[in-house]
N, C-alpha and C positions, 0 to 999 in steps of 0.2 A: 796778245792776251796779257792783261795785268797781271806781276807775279803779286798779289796779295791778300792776304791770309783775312777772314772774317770770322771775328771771335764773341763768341757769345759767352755770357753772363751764366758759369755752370750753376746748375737746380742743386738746392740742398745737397740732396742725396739721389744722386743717379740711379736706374734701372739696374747700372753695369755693377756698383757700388751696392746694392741690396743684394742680387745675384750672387756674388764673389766674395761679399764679405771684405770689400778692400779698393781702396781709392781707387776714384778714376785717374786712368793716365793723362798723359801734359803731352801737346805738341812735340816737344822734343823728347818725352820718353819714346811715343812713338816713332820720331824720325829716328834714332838711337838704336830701337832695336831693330826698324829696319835692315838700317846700315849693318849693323853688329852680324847679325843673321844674312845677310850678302856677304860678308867676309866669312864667317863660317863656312858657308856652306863651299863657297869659292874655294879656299883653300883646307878644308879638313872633310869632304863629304864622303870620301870615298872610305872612311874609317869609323866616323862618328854620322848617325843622325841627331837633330835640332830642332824638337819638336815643339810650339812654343803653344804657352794659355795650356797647358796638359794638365790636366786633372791626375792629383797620383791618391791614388785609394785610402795609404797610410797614411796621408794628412788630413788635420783638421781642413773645416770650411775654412776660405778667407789666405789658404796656405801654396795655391797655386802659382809655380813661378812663372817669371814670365818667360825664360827658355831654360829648357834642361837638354844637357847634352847624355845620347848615350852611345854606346856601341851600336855600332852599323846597323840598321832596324831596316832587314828583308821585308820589303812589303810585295804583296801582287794585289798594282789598283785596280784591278780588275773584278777583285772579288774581297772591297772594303768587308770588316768587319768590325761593327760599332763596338769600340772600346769605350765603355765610360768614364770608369777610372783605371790606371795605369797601376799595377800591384809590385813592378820592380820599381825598385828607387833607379835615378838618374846617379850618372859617376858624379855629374856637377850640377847645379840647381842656380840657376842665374837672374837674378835680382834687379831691378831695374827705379829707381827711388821715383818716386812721385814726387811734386809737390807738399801732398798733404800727409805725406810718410815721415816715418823717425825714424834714423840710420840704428839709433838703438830698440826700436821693433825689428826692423831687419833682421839686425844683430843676433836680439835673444831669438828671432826662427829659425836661426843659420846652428846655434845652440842647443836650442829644444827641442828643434822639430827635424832640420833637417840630418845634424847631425847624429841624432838616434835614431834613424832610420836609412842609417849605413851611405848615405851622400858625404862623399870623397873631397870635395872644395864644393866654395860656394862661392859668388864672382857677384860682388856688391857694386852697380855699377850708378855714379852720383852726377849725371848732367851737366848741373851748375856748377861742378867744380871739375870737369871733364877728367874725370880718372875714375879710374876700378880700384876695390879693395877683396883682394885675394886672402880668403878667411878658410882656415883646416880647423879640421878640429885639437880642441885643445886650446883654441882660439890662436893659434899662430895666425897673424895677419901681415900681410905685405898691401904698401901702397905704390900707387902708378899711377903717374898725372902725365908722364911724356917716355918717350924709347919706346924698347919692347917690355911688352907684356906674356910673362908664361906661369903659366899654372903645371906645375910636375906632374898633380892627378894624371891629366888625360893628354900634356906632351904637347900641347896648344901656345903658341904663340901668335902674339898681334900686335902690332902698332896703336897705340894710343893715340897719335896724330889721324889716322886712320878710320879706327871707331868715333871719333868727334868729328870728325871731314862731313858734317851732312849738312 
């Protein structure tokens, strides 16, 4: 089987992109947060859940990250119950740039939104330049393009070589 990819010519403005309030994702965001969310859950599951696309109540439209980390989140799938929006904030709210994003949108939502509504780190994560930028509030920022990566919030570490491996 051929390994290759057939790309089509994105519409204006997408379904997913009316819905959301917020570009569509790129090839590699989505291979990205794959990955990203296989390493998570592999080595931090049994303390943190990593729920991703989550709707959190206290945001505006268009404010949904693409994973937030929280405390271990007891489920019984047995007996789902439809949450629509999530009313606690995540420790961490994790970002994932598009294409058609500005690290300075990000930014001021990591400032406006996320960080007033009690989110601990925010984990700005940029493809094209394969590194994360670890933002607290106050705007303390740390950047990470190769080694490890640890965010203090929530005692998480990763490999950067790792998260880009996809």
């Amino acid at each position: 089987m051929p390994n290759e990819a057939v790309f089509i010519e994105p519409e204006l403005e997408t379904d997913y992109e009316i819905e959301r309030d917020k570009p569509m994702p790129s090839l590699d965001h989505a291979l990205v947060q794959a990955r990203l969310l296989f390493l998570l859950m592999r080595d931090y599951s049994t303390d943190f859940s990593f729920p991703s696309e989550l709707s959190l109540g206290f945001l505006p439209k268009g404010s949904t990250p693409d994973v937030c980390i929280y405390p271990k989140i007891k489920r019984d799938l047995k007996n789902d119950e439809p949450i629509i929006k999530m009313t606690v904030p995540p420790l961490t709210a994790i970002e994932i740039i598009s294409p058609k994003q500005a690290l300075e949108d990000i930014i001021g939502k990591a400032r406006n939104i996320y960080f007033s509504n009690q989110v601990k780190s925010v984990w700005i994560i940029i493809p094209s330049f394969e590194a994360i930028m670890l933002v607290f509030p106050g705007m303390d920022t740390t950047y990470f393009n190769k080694g490890a990566f640890h965010d203090p919030a929530t005692d998480i570490r990763l490999s950067i070589e790792e998260v880009f491996d996809v």
